[in-house]
C-alpha positions as CSV (number, residue, x, y, z in Angstrom):
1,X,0.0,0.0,0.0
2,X,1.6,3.2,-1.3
3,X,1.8,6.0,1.7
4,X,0.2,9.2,0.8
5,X,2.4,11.9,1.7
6,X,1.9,15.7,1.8
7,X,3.7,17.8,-1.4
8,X,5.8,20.9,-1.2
9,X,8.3,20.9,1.5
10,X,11.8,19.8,1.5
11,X,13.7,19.4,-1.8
12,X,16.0,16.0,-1.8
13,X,17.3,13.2,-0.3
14,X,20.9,13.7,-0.3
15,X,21.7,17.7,-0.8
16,X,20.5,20.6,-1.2
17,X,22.0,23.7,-3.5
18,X,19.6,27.0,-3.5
19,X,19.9,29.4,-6.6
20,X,19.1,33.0,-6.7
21,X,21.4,34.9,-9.2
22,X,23.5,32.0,-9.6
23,X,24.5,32.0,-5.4
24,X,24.8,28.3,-4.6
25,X,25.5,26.9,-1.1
26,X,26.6,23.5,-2.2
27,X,30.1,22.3,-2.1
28,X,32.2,19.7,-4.3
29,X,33.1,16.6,-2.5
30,X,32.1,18.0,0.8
31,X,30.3,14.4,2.3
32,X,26.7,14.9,1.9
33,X,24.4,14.8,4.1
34,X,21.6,12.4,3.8
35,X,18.3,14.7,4.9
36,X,15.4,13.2,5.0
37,X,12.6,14.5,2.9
38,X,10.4,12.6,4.7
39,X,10.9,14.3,7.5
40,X,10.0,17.3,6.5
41,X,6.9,16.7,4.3
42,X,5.3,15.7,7.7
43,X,6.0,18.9,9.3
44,X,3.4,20.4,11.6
45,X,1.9,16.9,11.8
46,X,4.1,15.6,14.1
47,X,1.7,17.1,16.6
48,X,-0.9,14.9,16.5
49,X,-0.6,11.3,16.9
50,X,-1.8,10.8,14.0
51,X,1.0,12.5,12.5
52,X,3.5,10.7,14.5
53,X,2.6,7.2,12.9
54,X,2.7,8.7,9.6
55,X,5.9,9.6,11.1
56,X,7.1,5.8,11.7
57,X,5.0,4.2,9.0
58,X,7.7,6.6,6.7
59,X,10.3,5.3,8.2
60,X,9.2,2.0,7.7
61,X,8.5,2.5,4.0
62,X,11.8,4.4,2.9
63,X,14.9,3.4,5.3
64,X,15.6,6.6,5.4
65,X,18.5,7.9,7.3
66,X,16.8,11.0,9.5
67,X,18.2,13.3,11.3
68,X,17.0,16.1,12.9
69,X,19.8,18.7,12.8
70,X,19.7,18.7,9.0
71,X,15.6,19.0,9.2
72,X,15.5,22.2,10.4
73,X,16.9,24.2,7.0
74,X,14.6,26.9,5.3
75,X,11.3,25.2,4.0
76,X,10.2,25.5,0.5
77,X,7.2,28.1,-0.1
78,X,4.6,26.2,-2.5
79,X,5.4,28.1,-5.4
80,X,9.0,27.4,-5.2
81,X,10.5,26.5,-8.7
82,X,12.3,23.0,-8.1
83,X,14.8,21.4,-10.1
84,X,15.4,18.0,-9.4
85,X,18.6,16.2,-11.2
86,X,21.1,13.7,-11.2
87,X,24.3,13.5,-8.6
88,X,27.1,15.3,-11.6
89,X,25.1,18.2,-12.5
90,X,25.6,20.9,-9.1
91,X,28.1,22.7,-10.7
92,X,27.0,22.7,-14.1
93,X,23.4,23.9,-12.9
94,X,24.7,26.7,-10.4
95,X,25.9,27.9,-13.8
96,X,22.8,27.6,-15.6
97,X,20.8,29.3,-13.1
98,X,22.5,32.1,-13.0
99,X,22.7,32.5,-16.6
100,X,18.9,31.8,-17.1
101,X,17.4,34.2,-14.0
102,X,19.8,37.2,-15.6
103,X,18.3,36.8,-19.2
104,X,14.7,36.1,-18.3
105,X,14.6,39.3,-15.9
106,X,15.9,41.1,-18.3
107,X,13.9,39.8,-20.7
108,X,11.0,41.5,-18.3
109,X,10.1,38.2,-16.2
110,X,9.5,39.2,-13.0
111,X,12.2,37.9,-10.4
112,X,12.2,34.1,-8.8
113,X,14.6,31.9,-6.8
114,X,15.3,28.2,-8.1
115,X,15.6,25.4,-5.5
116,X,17.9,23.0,-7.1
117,X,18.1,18.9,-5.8
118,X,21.1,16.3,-6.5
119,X,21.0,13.0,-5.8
120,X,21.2,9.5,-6.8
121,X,18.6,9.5,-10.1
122,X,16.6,6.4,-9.1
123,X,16.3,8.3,-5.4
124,X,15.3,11.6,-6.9
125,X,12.4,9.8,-9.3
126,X,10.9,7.5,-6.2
127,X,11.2,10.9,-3.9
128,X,8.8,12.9,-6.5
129,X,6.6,10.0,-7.3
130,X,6.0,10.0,-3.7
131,X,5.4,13.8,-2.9
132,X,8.4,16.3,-3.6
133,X,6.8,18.8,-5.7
134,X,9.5,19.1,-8.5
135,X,8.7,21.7,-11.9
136,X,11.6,19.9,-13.5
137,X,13.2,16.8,-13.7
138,X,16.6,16.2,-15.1
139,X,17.9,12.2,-14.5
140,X,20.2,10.1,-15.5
141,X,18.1,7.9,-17.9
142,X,14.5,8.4,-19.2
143,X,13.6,5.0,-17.5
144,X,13.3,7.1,-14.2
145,X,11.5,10.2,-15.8
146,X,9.4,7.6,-17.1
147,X,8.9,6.2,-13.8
148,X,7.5,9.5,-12.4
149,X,4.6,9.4,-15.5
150,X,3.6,5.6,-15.0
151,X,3.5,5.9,-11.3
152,X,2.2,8.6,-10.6
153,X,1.5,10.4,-13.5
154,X,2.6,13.9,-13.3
155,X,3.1,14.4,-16.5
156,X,2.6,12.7,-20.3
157,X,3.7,9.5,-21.6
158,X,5.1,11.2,-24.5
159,X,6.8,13.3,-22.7
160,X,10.5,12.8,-24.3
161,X,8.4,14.0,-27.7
162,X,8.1,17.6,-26.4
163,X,11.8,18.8,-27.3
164,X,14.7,18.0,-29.7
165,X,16.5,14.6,-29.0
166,X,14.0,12.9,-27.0
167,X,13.8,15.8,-24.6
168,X,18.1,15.5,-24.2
169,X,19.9,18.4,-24.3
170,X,23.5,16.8,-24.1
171,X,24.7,13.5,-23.2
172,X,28.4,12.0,-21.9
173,X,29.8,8.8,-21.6
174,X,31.9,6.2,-19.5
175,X,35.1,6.3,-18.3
176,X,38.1,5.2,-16.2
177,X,39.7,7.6,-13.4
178,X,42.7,6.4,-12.1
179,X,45.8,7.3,-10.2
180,X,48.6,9.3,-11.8
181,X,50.9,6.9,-14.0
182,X,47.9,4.7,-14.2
183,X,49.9,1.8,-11.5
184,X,47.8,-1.0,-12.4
185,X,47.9,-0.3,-16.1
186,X,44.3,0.2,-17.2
187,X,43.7,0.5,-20.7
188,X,40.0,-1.2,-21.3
189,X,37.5,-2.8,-19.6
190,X,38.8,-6.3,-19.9
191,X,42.0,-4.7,-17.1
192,X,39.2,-3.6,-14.5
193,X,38.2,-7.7,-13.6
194,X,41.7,-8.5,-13.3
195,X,42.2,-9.8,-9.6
196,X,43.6,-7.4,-7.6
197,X,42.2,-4.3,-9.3
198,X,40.1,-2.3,-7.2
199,X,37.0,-0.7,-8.3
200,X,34.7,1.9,-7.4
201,X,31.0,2.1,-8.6
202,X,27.9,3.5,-6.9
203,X,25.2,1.6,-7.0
204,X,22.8,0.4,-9.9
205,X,20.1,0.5,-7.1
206,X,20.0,4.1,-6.3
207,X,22.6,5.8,-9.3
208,X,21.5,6.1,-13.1
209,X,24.9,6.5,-13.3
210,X,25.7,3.6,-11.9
211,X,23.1,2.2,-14.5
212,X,25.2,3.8,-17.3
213,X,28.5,2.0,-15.6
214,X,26.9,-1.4,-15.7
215,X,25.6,-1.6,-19.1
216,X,28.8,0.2,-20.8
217,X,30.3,-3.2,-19.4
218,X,27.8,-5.5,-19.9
219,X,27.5,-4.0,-23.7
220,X,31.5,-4.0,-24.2
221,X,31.2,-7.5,-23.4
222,X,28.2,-8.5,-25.2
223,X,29.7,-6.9,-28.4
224,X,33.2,-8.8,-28.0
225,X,31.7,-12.4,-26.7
226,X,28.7,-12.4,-28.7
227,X,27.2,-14.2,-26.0
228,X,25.0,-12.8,-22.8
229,X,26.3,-16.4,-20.8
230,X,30.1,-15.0,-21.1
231,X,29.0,-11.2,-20.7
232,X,27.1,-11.9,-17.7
233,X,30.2,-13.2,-15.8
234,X,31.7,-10.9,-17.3
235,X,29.8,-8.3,-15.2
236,X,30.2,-10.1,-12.3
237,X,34.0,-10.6,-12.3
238,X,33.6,-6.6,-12.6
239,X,31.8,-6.6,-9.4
240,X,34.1,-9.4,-7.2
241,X,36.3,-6.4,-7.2
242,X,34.3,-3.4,-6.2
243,X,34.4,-2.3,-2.3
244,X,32.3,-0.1,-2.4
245,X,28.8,1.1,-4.0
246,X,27.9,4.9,-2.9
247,X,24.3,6.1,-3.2
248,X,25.0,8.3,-6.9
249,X,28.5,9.1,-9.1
250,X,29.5,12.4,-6.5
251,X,29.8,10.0,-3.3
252,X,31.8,7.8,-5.9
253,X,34.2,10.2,-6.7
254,X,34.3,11.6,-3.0
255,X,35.1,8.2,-2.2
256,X,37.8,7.2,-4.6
257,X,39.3,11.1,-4.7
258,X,39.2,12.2,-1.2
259,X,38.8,8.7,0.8
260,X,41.8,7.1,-1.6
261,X,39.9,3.8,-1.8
262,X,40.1,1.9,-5.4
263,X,42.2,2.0,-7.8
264,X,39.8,2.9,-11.1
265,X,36.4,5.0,-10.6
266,X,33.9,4.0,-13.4
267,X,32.3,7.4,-14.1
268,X,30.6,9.7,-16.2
269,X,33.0,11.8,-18.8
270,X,32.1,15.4,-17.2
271,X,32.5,13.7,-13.6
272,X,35.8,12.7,-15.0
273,X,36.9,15.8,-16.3
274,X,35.3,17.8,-13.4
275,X,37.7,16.1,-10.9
276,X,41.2,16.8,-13.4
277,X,39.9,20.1,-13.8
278,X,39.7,21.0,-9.8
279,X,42.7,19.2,-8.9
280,X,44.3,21.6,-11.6
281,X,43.2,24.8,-9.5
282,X,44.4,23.4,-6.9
283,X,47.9,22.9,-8.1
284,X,47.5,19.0,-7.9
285,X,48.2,16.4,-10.4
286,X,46.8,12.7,-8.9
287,X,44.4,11.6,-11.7
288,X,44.3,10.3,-14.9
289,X,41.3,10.1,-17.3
290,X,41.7,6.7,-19.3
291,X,39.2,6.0,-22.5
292,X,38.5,2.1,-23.0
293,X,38.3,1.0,-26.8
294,X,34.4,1.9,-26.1
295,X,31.8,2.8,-24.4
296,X,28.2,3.6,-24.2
297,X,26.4,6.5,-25.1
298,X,24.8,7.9,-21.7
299,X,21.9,10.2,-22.7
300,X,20.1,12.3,-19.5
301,X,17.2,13.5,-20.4
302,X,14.9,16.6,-19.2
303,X,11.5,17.3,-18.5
304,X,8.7,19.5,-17.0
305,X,6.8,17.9,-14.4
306,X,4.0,19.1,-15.8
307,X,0.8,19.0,-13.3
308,X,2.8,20.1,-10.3
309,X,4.6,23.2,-12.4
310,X,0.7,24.0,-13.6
311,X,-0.8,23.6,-9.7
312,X,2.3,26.0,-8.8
313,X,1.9,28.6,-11.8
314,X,5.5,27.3,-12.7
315,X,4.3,26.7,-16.3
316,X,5.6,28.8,-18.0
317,X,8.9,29.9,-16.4
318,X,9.6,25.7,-16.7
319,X,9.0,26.4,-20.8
320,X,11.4,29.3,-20.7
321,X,14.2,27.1,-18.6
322,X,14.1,24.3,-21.2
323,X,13.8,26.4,-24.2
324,X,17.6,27.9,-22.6
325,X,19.0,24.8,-22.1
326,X,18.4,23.7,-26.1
327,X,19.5,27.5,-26.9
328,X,23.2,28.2,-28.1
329,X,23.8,30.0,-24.8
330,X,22.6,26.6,-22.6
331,X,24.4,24.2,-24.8
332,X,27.6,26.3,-24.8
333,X,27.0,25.6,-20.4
334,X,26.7,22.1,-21.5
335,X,30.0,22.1,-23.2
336,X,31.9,24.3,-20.4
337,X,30.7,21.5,-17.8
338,X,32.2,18.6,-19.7
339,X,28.7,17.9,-21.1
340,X,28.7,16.8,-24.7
341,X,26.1,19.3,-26.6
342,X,23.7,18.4,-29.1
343,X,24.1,21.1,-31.1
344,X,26.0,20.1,-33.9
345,X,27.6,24.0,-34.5
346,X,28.3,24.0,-31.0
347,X,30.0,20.6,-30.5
348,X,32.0,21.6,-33.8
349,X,33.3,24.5,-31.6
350,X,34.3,22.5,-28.8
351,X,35.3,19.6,-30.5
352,X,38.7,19.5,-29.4
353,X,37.7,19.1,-25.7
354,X,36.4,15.8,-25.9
355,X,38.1,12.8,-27.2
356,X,37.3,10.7,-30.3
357,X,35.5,7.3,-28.3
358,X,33.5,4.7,-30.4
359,X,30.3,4.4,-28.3
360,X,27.3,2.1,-28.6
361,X,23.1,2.6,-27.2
362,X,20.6,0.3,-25.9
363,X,19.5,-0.9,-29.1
364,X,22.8,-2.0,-29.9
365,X,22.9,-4.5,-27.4
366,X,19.2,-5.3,-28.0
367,X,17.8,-3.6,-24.9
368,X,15.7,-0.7,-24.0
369,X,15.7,0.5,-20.4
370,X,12.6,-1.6,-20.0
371,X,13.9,-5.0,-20.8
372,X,17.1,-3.6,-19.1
373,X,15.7,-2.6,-15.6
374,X,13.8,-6.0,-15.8
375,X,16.6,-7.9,-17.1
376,X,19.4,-6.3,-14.8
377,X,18.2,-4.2,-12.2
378,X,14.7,-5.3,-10.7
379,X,14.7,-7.5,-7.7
380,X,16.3,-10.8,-8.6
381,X,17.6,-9.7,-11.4
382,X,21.6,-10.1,-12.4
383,X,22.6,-7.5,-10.5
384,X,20.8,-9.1,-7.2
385,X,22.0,-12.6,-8.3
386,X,25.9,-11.3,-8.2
387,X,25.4,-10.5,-4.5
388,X,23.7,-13.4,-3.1
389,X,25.1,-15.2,-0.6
């Protein structure tokens, strides 16, 4: 039985970042904190009793790690303009922001803050099925956007038909972060299930990213052994040697960058990138970025979340936010953030910033995220079967 649970009050389930003018109080690689949105979303409730077993029965339902120091933050007002999204994207979207609220004031809009969410992608689509009153959702994969439609259908099925590339306004692929001088010799995917080699992954469970990590091996495989027997333990040689699985990619990267634990982070290009880039202003030099012989294309769609931005009057400010993001001026933010645009003149000007990879999609290894989830990811699937005991 599904728990109905109050909309419009807290913003995420791992961290928060507030926008106004492009002022953003999150950090990179600071440890974040897991606040619980439940929490919050019973609120003034907790006075009744009533309240207080809707308080438990939440716990119950979600496992969720509360704490009460991180509850009492600034709550949303109800016509706050949300922005949910994947772990990667808190710097790129501080960026965004900033850049969108300074044309569309100027532009005559009148003046609004934008509460912006990061967090594992699976986490962020089962936190607005169940309640968080999101205007727009970016994830890691359409299969959780479509999640939020089938479940609890807050906005169209054809919802990836509303804007140019199934609603995807850039996309990145998977890569290999590793030490300086690359000690274990890491070239391709075949080096990362050698014993001995650690890896570090977040987890399918909670991470799109994570997702995007499993199939670019799975598919790597598929393609060279022509056989699903031989990619399967394939995968699972791949996880024998991973320690650790993190909640999304940013706790990933905290964890192999800041915790030194692994030896190779499977990761997101940008994430990749991101990482080499701040070590540079830092004066520091420990990473590598290694390219396998190939990869998969990872494409993380956008959409407007379309009955709770027309409850909130959010409509059309939502419109104008996407219609920037496919502009030349959002995809240029794209491409500054280690994001791969779609705009062909654009890539064409940035070309040189991302490296020639032969890459491959779902269909290529005859899935779609449907068959995929089912197939990989759902309870007792292969993912499940690698970990029993």
């Amino acid at each position: 039985m599904r728990i109905p649970v109050a909309r419009g009050k807290l913003k995420d389930t791992e961290s928060i970042d507030k926008s106004q003018n492009g002022r953003n109080t999150g950090k990179r690689f600071n440890k974040l904190d897991e606040k619980s949105y439940l929490l919050a979303q019973i609120g003034g409730n907790m006075r009744n009793i009533q309240g207080i077993l809707d308080f438990f029965q939440k716990i119950a339902r979600f496992g969720a790690a509360l704490s009460f120091a991180s509850f009492w933050g600034t709550p949303l007002l109800s016509n706050d303009f949300i922005h949910f999204s994947f772990d990667p994207t808190r710097e790129l979207y501080e960026d965004v922001n900033a850049e969108f609220l300074k044309k569309y004031e100027s532009s005559g809009g009148k003046k609004f803050q934008i509460q912006q969410s990061h967090g594992g992608s699976g986490k962020q689509s089962r936190a607005v099925i169940d309640g968080l009153d999101a205007d727009i959702v970016s994830l890691a994969l359409s299969y959780d956007i479509d999640a939020i439609s089938k479940l609890a259908g807050l906005l169209p099925a054809d919802w990836a038909n509303e804007y140019p590339n199934s609603s995807t306004p850039s996309y990145s692929t998977i890569v290999f972060l590793v030490r300086k001088s690359n000690p274990k010799q890491i070239k391709n995917w075949d080096d990362i299930t050698k014993p001995g080699v650690g890896i570090i992954t977040p987890n399918p469970k909670t991470s799109g990213g994570a997702r995007w990590n499993y199939l670019a091996a799975y598919g790597y495989a598929l393609r060279k052994y022509k056989s699903e027997v031989k990619a399967t333990e394939f995968i699972k040689n791949l996880y024998k040697n991973t320690s650790v699985l993190d909640t999304g990619a940013r706790a990933a990267t905290t964890t192999f960058v800041q915790r030194g634990i692994g030896d190779v982070l499977i990761t997101w290009e940008n994430e990749a990138k991101l990482t080499l880039a701040e070590e540079k202003r830092a004066g520091k030099n420990n990473f590598e970025v290694i390219y396998p012989e190939e990869s998969i294309k990872a494409e993380t769609p956008i959409a407007i979340v379309k009955k709770i931005a027309e409850k909130k009057g959010n409509l059309d400010r939502a419109k104008s936010y996407l219609n920037f993001l496919f502009s030349k001026e959002g995809q240029v933010l794209y491409a500054k953030h280690h994001f791969r645009p779609y705009d062909p003149k654009v890539f064409q000007t940035v070309a040189a910033n991302f490296p020639k990879i032969k890459t491959f999609n779902l269909k290529d290894i005859g899935e779609t995220w449907e068959s995929a989830q089912k197939k990989h990811f759902a309870d007792q699937g292969v993912f499940d079967s690698i970990y029993k005991k």
